[in-house]
C-alpha positions as CSV (number, residue, x, y, z in Angstrom):
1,X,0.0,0.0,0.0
2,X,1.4,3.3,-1.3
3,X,2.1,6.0,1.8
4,X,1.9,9.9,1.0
5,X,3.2,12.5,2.6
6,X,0.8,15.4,2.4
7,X,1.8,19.4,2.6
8,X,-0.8,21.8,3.1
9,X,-0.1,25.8,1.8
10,X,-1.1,28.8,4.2
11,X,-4.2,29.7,1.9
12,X,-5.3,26.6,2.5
13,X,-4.9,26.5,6.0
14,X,-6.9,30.2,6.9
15,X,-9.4,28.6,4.5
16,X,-9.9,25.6,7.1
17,X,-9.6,27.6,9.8
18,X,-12.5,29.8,8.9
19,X,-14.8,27.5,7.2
20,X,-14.8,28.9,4.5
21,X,-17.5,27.4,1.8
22,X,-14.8,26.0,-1.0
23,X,-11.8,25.1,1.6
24,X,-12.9,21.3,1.4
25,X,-12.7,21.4,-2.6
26,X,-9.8,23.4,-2.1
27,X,-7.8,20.6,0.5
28,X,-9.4,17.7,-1.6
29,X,-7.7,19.7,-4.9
30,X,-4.2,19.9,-3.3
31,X,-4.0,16.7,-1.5
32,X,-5.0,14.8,-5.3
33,X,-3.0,16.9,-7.0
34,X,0.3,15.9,-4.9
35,X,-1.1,12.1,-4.9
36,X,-0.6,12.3,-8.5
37,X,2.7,13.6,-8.2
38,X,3.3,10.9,-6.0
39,X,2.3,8.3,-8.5
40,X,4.2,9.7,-11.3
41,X,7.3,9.3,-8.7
42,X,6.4,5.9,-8.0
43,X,6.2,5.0,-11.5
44,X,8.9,6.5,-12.6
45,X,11.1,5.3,-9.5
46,X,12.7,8.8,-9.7
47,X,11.8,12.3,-8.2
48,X,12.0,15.4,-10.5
49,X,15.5,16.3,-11.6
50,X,16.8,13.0,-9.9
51,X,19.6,10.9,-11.1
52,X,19.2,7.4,-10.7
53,X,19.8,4.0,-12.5
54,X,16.6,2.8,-11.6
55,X,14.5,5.8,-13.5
56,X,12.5,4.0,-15.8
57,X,11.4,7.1,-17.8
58,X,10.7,11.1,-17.8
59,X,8.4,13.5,-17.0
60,X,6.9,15.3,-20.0
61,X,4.4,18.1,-18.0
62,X,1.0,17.8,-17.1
63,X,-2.6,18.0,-18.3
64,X,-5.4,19.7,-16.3
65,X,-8.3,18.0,-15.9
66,X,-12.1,18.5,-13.8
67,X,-12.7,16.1,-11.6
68,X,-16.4,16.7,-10.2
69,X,-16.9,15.6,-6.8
70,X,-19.4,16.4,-3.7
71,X,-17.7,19.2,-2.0
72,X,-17.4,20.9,-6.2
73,X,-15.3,20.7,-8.9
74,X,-11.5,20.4,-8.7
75,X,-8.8,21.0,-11.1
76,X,-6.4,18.3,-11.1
77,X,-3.1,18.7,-12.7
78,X,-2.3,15.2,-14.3
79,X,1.1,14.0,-14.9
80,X,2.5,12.7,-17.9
81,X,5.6,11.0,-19.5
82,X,6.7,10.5,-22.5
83,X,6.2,7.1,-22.9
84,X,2.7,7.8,-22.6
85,X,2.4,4.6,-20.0
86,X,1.7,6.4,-16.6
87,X,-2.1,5.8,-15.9
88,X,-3.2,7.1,-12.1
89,X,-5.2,5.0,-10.4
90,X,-7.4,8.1,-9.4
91,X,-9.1,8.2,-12.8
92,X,-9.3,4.4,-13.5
93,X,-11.8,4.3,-10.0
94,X,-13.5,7.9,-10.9
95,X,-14.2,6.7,-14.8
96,X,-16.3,3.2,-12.9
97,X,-18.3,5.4,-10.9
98,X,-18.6,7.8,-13.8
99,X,-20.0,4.7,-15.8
100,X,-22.1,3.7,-13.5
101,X,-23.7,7.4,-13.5
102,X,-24.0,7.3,-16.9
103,X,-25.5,4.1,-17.3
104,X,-28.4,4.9,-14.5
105,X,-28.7,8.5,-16.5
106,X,-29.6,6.3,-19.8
107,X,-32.2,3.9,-18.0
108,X,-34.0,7.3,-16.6
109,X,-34.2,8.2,-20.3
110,X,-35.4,5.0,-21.3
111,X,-38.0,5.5,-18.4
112,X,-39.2,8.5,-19.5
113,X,-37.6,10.7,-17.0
114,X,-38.0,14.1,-17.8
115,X,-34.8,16.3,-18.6
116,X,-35.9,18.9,-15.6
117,X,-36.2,15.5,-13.4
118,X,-32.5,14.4,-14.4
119,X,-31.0,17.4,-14.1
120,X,-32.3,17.9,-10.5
121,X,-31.0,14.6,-9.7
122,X,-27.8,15.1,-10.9
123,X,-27.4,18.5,-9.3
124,X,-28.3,16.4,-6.1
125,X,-25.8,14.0,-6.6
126,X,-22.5,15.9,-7.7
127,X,-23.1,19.1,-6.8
128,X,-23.4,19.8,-11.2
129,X,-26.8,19.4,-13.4
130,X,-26.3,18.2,-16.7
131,X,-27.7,20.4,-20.0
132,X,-30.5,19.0,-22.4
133,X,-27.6,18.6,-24.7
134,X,-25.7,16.6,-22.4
135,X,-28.8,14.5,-21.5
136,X,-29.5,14.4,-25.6
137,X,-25.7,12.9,-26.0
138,X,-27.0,9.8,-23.5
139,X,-29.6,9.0,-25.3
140,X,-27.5,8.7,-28.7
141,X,-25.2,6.4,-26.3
142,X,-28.4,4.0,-25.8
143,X,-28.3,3.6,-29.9
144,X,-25.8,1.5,-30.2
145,X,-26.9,-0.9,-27.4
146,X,-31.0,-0.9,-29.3
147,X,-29.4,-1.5,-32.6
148,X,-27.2,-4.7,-31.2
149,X,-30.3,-5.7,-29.4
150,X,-32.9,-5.6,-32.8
151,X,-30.2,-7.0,-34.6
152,X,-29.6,-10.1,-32.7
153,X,-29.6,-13.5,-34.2
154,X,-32.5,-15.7,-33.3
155,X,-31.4,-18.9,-34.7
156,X,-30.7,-20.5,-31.6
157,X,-33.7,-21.1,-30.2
158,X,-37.1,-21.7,-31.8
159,X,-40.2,-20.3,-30.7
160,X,-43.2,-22.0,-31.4
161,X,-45.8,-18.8,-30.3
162,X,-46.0,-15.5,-31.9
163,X,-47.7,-12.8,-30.1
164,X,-48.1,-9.7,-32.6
165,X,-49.4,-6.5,-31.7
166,X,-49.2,-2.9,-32.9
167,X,-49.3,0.0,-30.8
168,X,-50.1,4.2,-32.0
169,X,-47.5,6.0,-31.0
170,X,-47.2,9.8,-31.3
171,X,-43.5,10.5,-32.7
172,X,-41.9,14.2,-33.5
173,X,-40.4,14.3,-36.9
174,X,-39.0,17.1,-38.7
175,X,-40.6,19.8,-36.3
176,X,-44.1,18.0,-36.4
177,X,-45.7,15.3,-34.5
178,X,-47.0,12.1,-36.3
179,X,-49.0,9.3,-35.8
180,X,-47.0,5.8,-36.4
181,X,-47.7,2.5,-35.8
182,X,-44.7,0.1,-33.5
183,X,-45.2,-3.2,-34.1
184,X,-44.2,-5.5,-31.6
185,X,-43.7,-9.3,-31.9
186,X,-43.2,-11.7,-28.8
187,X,-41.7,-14.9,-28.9
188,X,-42.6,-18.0,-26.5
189,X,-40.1,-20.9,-26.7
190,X,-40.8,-24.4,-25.8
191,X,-40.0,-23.6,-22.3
192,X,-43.1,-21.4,-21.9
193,X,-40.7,-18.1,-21.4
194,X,-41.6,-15.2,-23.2
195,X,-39.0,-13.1,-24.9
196,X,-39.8,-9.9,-27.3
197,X,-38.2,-10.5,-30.4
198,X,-38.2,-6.9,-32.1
199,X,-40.2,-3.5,-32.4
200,X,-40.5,-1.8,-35.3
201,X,-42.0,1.8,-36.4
202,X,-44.2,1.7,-39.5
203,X,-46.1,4.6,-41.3
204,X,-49.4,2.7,-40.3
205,X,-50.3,-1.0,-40.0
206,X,-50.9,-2.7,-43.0
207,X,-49.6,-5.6,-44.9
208,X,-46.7,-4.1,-46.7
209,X,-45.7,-3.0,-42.6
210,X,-45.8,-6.4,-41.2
211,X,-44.4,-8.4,-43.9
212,X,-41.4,-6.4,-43.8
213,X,-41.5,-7.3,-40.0
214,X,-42.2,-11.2,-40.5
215,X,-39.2,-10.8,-42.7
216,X,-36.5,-9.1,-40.6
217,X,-37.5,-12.0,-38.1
218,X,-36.9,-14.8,-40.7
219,X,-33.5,-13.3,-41.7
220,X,-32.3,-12.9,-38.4
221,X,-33.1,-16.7,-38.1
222,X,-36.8,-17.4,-36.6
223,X,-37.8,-20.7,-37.2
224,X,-40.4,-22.9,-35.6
225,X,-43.6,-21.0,-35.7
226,X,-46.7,-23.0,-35.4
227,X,-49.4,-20.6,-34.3
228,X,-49.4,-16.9,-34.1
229,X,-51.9,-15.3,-32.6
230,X,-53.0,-11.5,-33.0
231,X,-55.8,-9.0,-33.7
232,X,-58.4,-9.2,-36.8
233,X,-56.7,-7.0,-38.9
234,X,-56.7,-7.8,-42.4
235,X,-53.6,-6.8,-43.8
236,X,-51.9,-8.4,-40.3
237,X,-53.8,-12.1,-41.1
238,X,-52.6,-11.4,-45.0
239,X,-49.0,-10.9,-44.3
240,X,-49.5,-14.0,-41.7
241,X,-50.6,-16.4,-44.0
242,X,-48.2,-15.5,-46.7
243,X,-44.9,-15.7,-44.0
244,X,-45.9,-18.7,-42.0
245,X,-47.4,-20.9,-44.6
246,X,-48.6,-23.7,-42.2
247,X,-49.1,-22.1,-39.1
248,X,-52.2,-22.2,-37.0
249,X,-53.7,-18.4,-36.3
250,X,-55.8,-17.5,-33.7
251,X,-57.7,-13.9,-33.0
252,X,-56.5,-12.5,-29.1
253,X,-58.8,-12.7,-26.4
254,X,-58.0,-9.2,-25.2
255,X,-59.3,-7.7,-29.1
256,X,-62.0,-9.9,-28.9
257,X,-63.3,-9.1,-25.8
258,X,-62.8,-5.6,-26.2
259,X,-64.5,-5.5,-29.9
260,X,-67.2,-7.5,-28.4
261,X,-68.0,-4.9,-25.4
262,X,-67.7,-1.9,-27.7
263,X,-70.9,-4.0,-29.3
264,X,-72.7,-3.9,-26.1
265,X,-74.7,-2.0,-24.0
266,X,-72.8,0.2,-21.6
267,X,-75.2,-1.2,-18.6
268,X,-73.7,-4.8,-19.3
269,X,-70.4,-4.5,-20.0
270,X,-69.3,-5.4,-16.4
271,X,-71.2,-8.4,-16.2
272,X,-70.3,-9.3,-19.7
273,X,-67.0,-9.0,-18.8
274,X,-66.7,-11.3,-16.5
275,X,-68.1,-14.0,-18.3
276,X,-65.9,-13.7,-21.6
277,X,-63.2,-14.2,-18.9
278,X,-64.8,-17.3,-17.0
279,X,-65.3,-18.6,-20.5
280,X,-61.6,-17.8,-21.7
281,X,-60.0,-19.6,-18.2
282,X,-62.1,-22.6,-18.5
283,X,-60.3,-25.2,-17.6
284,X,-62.1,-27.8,-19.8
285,X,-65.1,-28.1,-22.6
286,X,-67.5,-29.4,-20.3
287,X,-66.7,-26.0,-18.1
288,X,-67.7,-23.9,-20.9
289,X,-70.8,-25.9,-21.9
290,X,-72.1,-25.5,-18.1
């Protein structure tokens, strides 16, 4: 374990002394800053301007860099050789925190936390908020990880059950906002786990829309289907047919039961209700037929 030997300046001390609001950031910044000196020693087994046969390189000035912390933000003046090889340590354990901040910012924007909302958390947390733009620049960092994800191969396993819905979705383009259609497709392997496969965003659902999903699916290696089970709509039940040629269809409960109490009067719809889903749970025909 490394020992340091730490020097305070009079500023410093008077700053201590009279509690002043920045003398913490200020002490934190001097005792890194000579840590880092120390380090560079340490990995250069020579002090500055020392002669030695064990020197195992030079120093070639520093860097500044922010390091944002509780007590504020320091300015840390970084070492470096000219080998390019020193690393400190500092930085290495800062950079996994900093990741793990980052990755916990991108799962509140995948939640739907609201810029204001992340900011105010952040400011919390170290003492700094983060812009719109930086917020913006976290969300582009999620791209990469969605694109791997719709992309994935699913030629491993087979999945015998299709769930496929489509969902209206209100979408800014160019200035305006839109109505699309995401389609959605979930996958149930032999297993009985359920796993979605994909989502897709479509100028409206038709059968042009969900052929071109059925096909992404096949070329990223789904195999296996034997039913696939979905809404009514016509161009969904076309592209259906004409993907899975052999595969059993049947029309969801949850459409059916909600097409069948738009047809009904608003007085029975609770008692109604309950019986479509008595019916649907049966265990057995001779359940439903009593």
């Amino acid at each position: 374990m490394a020992h340091y030997q730490i020097t305070l300046d009079d500023q410093t001390i008077q700053a201590l002394v009279g509690q002043k609001d920045q003398a913490f950031a200020l002490l934190l910044q001097q005792v890194l800053n000579q840590v880092l000196e120390a380090e560079v020693t340490e990995h250069l087994q020579a002090d500055r301007y020392e002669r030695t046969e064990d020197r195992r390189g030079y120093r070639n000035g520093s860097r500044s860099r922010q390091l944002t912390t509780r007590v504020g933000t320091l300015t840390l003046e970084v070492p470096r050789t000219r080998d390019g090889e020193f690393s400190p340590t500092l930085f290495e354990r800062y950079q996994r925190h900093e990741k793990a901040l980052v990755l916990t910012l991108m799962e509140m924007v995948v939640n739907g936390v609201s810029t204001r909302k992340i900011r105010r958390v952040t400011e919390e947390l170290c003492g700094t908020e983060f812009s719109k733009s930086t917020v913006s620049d976290l969300a582009k960092g999620l791209e990469a990880a969605v694109q791997q994800w719709r992309t994935r191969s699913l030629a491993e396993t087979p999945y015998p059950f299709l769930i496929v819905d489509a969902l209206v979705l209100k979408i800014r383009e160019n200035g305006a906002v839109r109505s699309r259609s995401g389609c959605v497709v979930t996958g149930i392997n032999a297993a009985g786990y359920r796993e979605i496969l994909g989502f897709w965003i479509g100028d409206s659902e038709s059968k042009q829309t969900w052929t071109a999903v059925f096909t992404d699916l096949k070329d990223r290696g789904l195999t296996g289907v034997d039913l696939v089970v979905s809404d009514d709509h016509r161009g969904l039940r076309q592209a259906i047919e004409q993907q899975f040629q052999g595969a059993s269809w049947q029309r969801c409960q949850t459409h059916l039961t909600r097409n069948i109490l738009d047809a009904a009067p608003k007085a029975v719809q609770d008692e109604l209700h309950g019986r479509l889903r008595a019916l649907f749970e049966a265990p057995d025909r001779a359940t439903v037929d009593t």
